[in-house]
C-alpha positions in Angstrom: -22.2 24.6 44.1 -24.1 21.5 45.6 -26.1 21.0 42.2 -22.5 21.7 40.2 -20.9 19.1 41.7 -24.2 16.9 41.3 -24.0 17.1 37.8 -20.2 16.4 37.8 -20.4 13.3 39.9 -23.2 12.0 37.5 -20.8 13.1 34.2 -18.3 10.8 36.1 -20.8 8.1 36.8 -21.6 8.3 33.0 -18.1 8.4 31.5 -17.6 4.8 34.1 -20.4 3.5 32.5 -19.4 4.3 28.7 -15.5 3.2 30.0 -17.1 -0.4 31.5 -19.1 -1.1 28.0 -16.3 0.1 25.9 -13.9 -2.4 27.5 -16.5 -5.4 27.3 -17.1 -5.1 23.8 -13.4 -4.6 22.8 -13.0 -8.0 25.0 -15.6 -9.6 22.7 -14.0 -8.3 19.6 -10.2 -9.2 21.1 -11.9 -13.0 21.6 -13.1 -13.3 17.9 -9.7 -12.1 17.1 -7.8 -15.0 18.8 -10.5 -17.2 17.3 -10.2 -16.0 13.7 -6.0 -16.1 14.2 -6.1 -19.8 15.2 -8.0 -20.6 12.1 -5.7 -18.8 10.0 -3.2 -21.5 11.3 -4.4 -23.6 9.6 -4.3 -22.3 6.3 -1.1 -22.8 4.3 -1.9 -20.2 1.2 1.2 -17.1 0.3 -1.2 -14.8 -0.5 -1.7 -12.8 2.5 -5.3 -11.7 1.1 -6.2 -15.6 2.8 -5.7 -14.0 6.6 -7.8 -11.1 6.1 -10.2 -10.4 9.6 -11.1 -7.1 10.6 -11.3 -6.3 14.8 -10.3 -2.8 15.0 -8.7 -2.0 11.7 -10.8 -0.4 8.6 -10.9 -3.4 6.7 -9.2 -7.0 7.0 -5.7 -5.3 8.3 -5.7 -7.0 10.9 -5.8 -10.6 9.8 -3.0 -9.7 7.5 -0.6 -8.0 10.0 -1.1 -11.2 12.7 0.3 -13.6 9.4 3.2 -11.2 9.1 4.2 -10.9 12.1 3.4 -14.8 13.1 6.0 -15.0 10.1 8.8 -12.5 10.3 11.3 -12.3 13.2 10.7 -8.9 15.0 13.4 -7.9 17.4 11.4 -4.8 18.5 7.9 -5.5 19.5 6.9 -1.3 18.7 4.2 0.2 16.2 4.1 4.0 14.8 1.1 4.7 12.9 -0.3 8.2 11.6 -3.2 9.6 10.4 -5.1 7.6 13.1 -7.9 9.7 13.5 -8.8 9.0 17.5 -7.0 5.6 17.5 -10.6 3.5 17.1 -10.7 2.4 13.8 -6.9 1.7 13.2 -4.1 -0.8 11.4 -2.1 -1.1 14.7 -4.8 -1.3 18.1 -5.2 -5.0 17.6 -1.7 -5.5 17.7 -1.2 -3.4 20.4 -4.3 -5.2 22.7 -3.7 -8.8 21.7 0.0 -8.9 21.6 1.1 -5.9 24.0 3.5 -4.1 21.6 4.2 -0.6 22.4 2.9 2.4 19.7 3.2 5.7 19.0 0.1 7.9 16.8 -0.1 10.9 15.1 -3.2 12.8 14.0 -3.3 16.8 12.7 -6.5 16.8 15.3 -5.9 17.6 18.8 -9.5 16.5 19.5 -8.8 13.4 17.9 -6.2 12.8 20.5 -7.4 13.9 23.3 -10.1 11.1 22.8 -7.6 8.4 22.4 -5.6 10.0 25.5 -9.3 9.8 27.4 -9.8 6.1 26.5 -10.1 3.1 28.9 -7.1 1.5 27.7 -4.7 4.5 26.6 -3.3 4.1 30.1 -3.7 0.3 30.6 -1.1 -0.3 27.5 2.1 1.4 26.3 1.0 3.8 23.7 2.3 7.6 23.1 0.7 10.1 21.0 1.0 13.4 19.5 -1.2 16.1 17.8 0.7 17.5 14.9 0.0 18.2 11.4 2.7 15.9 9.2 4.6 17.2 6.3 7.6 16.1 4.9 9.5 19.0 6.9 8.7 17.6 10.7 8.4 14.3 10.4 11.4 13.6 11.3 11.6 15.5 14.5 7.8 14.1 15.3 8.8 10.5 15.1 12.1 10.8 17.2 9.5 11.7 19.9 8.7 7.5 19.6 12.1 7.2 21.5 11.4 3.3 19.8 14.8 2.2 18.6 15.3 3.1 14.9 14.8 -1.0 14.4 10.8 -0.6 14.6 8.5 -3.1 14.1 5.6 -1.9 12.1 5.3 1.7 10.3 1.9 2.8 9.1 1.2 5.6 6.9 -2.4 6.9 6.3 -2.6 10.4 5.8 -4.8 10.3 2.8 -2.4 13.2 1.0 1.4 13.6 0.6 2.2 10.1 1.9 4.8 9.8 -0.7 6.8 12.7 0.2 6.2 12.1 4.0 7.7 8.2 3.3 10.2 9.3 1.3 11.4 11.9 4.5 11.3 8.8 7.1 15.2 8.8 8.0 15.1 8.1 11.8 13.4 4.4 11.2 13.7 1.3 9.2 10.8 -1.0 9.8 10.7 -4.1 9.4 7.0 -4.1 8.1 5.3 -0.9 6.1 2.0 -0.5 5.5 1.3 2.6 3.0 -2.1 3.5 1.7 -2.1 4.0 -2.3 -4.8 5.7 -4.1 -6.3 3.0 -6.7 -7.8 5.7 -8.8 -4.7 6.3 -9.9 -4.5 2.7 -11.8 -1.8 0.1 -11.3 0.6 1.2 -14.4 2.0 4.7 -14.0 3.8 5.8 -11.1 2.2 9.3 -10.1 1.5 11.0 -6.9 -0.5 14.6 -6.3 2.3 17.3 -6.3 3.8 18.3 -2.7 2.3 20.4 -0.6 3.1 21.2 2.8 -1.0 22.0 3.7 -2.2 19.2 1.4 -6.1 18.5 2.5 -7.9 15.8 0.5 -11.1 17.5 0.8 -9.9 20.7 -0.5 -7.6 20.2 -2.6 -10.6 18.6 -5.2 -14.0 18.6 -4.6 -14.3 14.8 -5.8 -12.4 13.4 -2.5 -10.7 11.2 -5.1 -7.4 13.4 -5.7 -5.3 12.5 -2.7 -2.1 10.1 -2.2 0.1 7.7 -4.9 -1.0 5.2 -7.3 0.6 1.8 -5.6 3.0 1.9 -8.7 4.5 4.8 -7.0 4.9 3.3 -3.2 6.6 0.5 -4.6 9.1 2.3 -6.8 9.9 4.2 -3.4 9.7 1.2 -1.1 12.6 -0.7 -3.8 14.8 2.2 -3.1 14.3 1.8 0.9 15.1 -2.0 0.5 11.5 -3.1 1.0 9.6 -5.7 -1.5 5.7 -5.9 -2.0 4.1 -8.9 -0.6 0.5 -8.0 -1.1 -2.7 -5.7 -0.6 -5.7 -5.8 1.3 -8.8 -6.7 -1.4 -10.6 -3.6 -0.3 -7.7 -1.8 -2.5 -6.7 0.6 0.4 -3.5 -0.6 1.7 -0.1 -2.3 0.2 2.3 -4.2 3.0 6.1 -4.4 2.3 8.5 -6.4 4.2 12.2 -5.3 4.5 14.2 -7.2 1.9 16.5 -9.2 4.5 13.2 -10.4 6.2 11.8 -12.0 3.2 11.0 -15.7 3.6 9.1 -18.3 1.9 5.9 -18.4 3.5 5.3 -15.1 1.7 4.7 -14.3 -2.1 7.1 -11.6 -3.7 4.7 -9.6 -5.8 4.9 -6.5 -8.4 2.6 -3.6 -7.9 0.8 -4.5 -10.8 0.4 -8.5 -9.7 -0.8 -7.3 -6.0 -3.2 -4.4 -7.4 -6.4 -4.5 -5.7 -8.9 -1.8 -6.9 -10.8 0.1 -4.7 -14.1 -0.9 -2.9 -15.0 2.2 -1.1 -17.4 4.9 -3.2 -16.4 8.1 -1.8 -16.6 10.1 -4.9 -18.6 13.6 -3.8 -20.4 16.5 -6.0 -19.2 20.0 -5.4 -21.8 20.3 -2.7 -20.2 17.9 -0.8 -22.5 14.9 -1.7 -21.3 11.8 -1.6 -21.9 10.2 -5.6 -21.3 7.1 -5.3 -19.0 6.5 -8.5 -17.1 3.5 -9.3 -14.2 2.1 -11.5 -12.7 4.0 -14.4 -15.3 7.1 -14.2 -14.1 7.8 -10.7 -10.7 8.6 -13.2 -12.7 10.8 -15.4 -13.9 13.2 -12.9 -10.1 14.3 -11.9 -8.8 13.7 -15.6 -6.3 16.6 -16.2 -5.4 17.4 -12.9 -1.4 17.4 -12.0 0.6 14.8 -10.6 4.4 14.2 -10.3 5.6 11.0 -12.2 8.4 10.0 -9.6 10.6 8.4 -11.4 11.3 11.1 -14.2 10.5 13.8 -11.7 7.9 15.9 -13.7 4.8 17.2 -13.6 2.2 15.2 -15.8 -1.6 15.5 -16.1 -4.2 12.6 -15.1 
């Protein structure tokens, strides 16, 4: 029992450690951040592409959402974002550290959140969480769990999979800012998403890793009929911003899907073995030509 609880009270002294560098670098990275925002004060472009900075988000989310929010009156200072992973790499933890708005995650991995629940700062900031696998089904019933007036601030969607269907469920909430993920493979014309399916898995569903999502075509059709317009991308090509239509002012530029198309940077085309290839631009198309997809405007199942 006495070497047990050795070994325990060194785990503890290690997790302290790991908690104390953790926190220290994140206060580095939150510095840079109010460094980088102040410059972007400065600048006096529309095109939110200009405030791009990355601190905890994938690519330069973060400089984009501290110009629309810097921008747009928000009654509701509150976040929900899903398909998080553990919370780390995310559109929504800057906001959340730098400005102190309240959030609620979502991830299909319970390991995933039990990380972010065993974080430094999971209990030093108001931020719920839930382990559930979204479909179009519960997301209703998962997002009442917010208890965040139905007036939200931000709503992002990342689920790399049916995040058409699962936007198109979303009754409990109208944001004032949406941040949806498109899938640039799909091109910036035709307005196509992967056909619904409740277990949906991007890395089973196709070998490639490319068939996942809608084309950004798509996510604007369905954001025009939730009263939302299109004020840009990131350049990376992996997420679109909309800003609910009564919000709209002139220090942002009301694009079309096609005008705000970015392509997409990342190469994570894989081989059937599960290797990533490396392809990029309009043979990335080629390898899931022929598969289905649901044009969702006439409501029918096309081919790629």
């Amino acid at each position: 029992m006495f070497i047990l609880n050795k070994i325990a009270s060194r785990i503890r002294r290690h997790n302290r450690t790991l908690f104390s560098l953790d926190s220290r670098l994140d206060e580095l990275k939150l510095n840079q951040g109010k460094i980088l925002g102040e410059l972007n004060k400065l600048k006096r472009s529309r095109n939110i592409q200009d405030y791009e900075f990355k601190i905890f988000s994938q690519w330069g989310e973060d400089g984009i959402i501290t110009k629309l929010v810097s921008c747009l009156e928000i009654k509701n200072k509150t976040f929900i974002e899903f398909g998080v992973q553990d919370f780390t790499e995310s559109n929504c933890r800057y906001l959340m550290m730098n400005n102190n708005w309240a959030g609620f995650v979502i991830d299909g991995s319970s390991e995933n959140i039990h990380r972010l629940r065993s974080s430094y700062y999971y209990h030093q900031y108001q931020i719920d969480s839930a382990a559930a696998f979204i479909t179009k089904e519960n997301i209703n019933e998962l997002l009442r769990q917010s208890r965040f007036d139905r007036d939200l601030g931000i709503l992002s969607i990342d689920l790399d999979g049916v995040d058409y269907y699962i936007c198109e469920a979303i009754e409990e909430f109208q944001p004032r800012i949406l941040i949806l993920e498109y899938n640039a493979v799909f091109g910036k014309d035709r307005k196509i998403t992967v056909p619904y399916e409740a277990a949906f898995l991007r890395t089973k569903n196709h070998y490639s890793n490319l068939y996942y999502g809608a084309s950004l075509a798509a996510m604007q059709y369905l954001a025009d009929i939730k009263g939302y317009t299109i004020v840009g991308t990131t350049t990376s090509g992996g997420n679109a911003f909309f800003v609910r239509n009564d919000l709209i002012n002139i220090e942002l530029m009301d694009f079309t899907a096609n005008a705000a198309f970015s392509d997409s940077t990342s190469r994570e085309s894989r081989d059937v073995g599960g290797e990533l290839t490396y392809v990029i631009g309009s043979d990335r198309l080629a390898i899931i030509k022929g598969l289905p997809v649901l044009n969702v405007v006439s409501g029918q199942i096309e081919t790629i």
